[in-house]
C-alpha positions in Angstrom: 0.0 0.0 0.0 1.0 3.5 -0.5 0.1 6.5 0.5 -1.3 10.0 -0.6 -2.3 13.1 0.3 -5.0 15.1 -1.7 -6.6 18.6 -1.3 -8.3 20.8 -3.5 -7.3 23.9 -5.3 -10.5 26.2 -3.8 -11.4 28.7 -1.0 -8.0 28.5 1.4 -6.1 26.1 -0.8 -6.0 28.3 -3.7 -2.6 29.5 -3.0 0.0 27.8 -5.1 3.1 29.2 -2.9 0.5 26.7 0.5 -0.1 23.8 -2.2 3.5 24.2 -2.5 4.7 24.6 0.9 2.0 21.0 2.3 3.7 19.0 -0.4 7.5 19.6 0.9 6.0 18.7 4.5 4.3 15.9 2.8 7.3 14.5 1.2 8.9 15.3 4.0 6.9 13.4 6.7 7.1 10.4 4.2 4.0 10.5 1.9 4.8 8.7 -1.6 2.2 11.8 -3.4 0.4 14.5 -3.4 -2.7 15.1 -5.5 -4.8 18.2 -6.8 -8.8 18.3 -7.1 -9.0 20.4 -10.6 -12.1 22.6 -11.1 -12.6 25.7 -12.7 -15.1 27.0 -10.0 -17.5 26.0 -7.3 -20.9 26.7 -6.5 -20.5 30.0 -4.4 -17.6 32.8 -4.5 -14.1 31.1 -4.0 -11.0 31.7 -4.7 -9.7 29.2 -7.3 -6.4 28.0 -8.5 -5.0 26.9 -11.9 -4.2 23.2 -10.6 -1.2 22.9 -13.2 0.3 26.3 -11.9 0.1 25.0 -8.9 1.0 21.7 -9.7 4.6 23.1 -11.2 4.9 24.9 -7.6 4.8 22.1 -6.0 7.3 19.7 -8.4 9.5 22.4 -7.4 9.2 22.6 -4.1 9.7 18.3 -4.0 11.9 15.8 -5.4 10.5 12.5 -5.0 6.8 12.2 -4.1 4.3 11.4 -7.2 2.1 14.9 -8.1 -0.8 15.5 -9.8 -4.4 16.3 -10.8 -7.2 13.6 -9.2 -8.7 14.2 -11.3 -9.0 16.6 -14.9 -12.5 15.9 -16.9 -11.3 16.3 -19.9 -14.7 17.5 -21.9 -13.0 20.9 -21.0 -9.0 20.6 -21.8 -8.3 20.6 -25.2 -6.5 17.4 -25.5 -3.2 19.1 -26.9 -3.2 21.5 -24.7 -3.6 19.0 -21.8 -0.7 16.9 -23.7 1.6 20.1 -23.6 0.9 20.6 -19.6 1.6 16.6 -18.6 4.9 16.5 -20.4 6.3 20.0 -19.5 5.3 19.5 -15.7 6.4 15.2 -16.2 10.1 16.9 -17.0 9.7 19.4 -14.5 9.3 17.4 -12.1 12.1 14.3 -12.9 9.4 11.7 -14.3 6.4 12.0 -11.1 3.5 13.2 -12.8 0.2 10.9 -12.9 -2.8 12.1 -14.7 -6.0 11.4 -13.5 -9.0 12.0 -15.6 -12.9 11.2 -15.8 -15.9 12.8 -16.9 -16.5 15.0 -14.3 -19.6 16.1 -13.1 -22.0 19.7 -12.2 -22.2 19.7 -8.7 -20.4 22.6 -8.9 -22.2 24.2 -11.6 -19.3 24.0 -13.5 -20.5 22.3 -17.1 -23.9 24.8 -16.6 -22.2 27.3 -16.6 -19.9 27.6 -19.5 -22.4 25.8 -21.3 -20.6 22.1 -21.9 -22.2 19.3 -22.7 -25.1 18.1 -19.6 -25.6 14.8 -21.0 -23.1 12.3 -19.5 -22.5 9.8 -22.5 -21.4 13.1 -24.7 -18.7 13.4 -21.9 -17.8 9.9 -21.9 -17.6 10.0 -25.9 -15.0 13.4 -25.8 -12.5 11.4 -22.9 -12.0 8.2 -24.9 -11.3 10.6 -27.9 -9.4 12.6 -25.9 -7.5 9.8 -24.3 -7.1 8.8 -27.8 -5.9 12.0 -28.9 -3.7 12.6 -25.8 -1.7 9.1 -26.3 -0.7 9.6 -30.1 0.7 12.8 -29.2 2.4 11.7 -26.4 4.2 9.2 -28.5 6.3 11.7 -30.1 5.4 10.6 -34.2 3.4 12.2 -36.6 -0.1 11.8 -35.6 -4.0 12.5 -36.7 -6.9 11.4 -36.3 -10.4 12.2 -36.5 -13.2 11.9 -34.5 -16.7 13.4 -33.7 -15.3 15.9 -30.9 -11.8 16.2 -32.2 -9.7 16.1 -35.0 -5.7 16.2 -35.0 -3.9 16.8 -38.9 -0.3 15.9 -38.5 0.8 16.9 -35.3 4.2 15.9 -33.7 5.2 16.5 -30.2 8.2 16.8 -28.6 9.6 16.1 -26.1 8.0 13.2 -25.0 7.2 11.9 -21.7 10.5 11.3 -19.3 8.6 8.5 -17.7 8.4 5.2 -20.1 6.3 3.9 -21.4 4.5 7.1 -20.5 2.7 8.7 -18.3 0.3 6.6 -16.1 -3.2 7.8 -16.3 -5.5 7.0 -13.7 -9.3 6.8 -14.3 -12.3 7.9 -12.5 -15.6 6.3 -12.4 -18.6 5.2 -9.9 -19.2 2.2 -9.0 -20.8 -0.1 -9.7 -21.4 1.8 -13.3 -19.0 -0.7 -15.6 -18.1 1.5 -18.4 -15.5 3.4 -16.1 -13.8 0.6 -15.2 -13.6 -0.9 -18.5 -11.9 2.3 -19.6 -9.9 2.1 -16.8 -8.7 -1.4 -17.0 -7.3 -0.4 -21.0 -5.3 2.3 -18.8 -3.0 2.2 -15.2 -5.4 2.5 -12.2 -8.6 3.3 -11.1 -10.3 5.9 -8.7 -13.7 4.3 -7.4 -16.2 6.6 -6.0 -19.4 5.7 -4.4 -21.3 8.9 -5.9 -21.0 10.7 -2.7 -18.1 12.9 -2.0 -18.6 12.2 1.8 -19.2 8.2 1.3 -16.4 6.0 1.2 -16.7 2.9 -0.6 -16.8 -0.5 1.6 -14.0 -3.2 1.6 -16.5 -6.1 0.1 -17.2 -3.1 -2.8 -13.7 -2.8 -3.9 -13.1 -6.6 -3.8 -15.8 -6.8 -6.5 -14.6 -3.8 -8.6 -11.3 -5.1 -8.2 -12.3 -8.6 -9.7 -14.2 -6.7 -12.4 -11.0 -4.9 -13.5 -9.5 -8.7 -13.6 -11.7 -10.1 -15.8 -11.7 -7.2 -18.3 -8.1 -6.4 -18.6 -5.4 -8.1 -21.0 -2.4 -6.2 -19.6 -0.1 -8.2 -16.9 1.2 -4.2 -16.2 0.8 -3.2 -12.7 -2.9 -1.6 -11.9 -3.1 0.8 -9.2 -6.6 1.2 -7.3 -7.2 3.9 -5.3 -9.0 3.7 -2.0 -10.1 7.7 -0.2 -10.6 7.7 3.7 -9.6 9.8 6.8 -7.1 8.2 9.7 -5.7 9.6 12.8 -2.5 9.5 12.1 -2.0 8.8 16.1 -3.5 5.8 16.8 -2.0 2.7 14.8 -4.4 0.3 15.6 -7.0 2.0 14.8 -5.7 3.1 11.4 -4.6 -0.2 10.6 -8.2 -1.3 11.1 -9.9 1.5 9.0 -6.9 0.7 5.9 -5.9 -2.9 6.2 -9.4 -4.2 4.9 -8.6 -2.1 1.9 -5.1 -3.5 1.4 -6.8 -7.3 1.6 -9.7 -6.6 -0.8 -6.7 -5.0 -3.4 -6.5 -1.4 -2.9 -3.2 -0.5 -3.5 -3.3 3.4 -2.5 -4.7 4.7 0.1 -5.9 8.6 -0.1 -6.5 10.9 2.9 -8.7 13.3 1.9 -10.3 15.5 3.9 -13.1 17.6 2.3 -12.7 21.0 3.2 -15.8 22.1 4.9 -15.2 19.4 7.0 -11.4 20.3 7.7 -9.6 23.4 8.2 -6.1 23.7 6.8 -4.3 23.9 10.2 -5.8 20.7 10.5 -4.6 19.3 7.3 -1.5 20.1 7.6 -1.0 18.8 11.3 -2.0 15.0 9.8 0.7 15.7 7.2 3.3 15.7 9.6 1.8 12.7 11.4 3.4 11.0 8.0 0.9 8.0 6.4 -0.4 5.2 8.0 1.9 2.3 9.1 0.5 -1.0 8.7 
């Protein structure tokens, strides 16, 4: 199991030079990442933060832990220009960017607003094109391709990823809804939600998603599932008890993540440097 941090980029974490400052204590007490939520607003007046400014604040203020955004929807990144941001920040950073993506959602408000696309299976459509899109140009040779949200005429980008084969990208998706986890099981890892922000998922739930993946996925490359809770970070049993369930039903990360209106920042950053769980 290892072990992540993750915080969003809203209200009084929308200063890059904080983000940056929690992810050196993060590293520093141990953590193996640090992860950004990535919106664009939220439903009342906040302060927001670019997450891949912030993102390149933080790979400089770190040298080892894992960084990035948990996760982008990419129905409102122009695929190139997300391709351009993951390499610059993946050589920024010496090779420890992952990219999380999925649909995302308007519980913000956020697709309402700038008028994108309500309907879910248009969002779906636009991230396997955009995945599409996003892995030929990664690979560095001349590239098209065209689809119903996207087309691409001869492109070439360089550089290309520092990490090889590339860089992992992590999907999102609800369970039990399959098509998620089918898209996810063609990629590196999985983030499971249960629908509600404030609801984790159980042990005997990830099991099952965890034997879906299995039976839909033809690569023998490592899979990472990702499993989002709250310890105490001073009390071992009892964190053992709320992770090691999640470690035996195949989790193999384990998220603290602590929604904000639940969590001040003071207290955040104290259960930073109470360093990750220990099983």
């Amino acid at each position: 199991m290892k072990y992540a941090f993750d915080t969003p980029q809203f209200g009084a974490y929308a200063s890059p030079q904080l983000l940056a400052q929690l992810a050196h204590e993060a590293e520093e007490a141990g953590w193996d990442a640090f992860f950004l939520w990535d919106h664009i607003q939220v439903g009342w007046p906040d302060a927001v933060a670019d997450p891949w400014i912030a993102l390149a604040a933080m790979a400089m203020a770190t040298s080892r832990i894992l960084l990035g955004p948990m996760v982008t929807p990419l129905y409102r990144r122009h695929p190139w220009k997300l391709a351009r941001e993951t390499v610059t920040l993946d050589h920024l950073s010496g090779g420890r960017v992952v990219l999380g993506v999925g649909l995302g959602d308007d519980v913000f408000g956020e697709i309402r607003t700038f008028d994108g696309p309500m309907v879910p299976r248009t969002r779906a459509a636009m991230l396997d094109e955009g995945l599409a899109v996003l892995l030929g140009l990664w690979s560095g040779e001349k590239f098209s391709f065209e689809g119903k949200h996207y087309t691409v005429r001869d492109a070439q980008f360089l550089p290309v990823p520092l990490q090889k084969p590339r860089i992992p990208i992590w999907v999102a998706g609800t369970w039990p809804r399959k098509p998620p986890f089918r898209r996810a099981a063609r990629l590196d890892g999985i983030l499971p939600i249960s629908g509600d922000i404030e609801t984790s998922l159980t042990p005997s739930q990830v099991r099952d998603l965890v034997a879906f993946i299995k039976s839909v996925r033809t690569s023998n490359a490592p899979f990472e599932v990702v499993q989002s809770g709250n310890t105490t970070g001073e009390n071992p049993e009892q964190d053992r008890a709320i992770v090691a369930p999640y470690e035996e039903a195949g989790a193999t990360w384990w998220f603290e993540s602590r929604v904000p209106w639940h969590s001040s920042v003071e207290k955040v950053r104290a259960r930073i440097g109470m360093g990750p769980p220990r099983l």
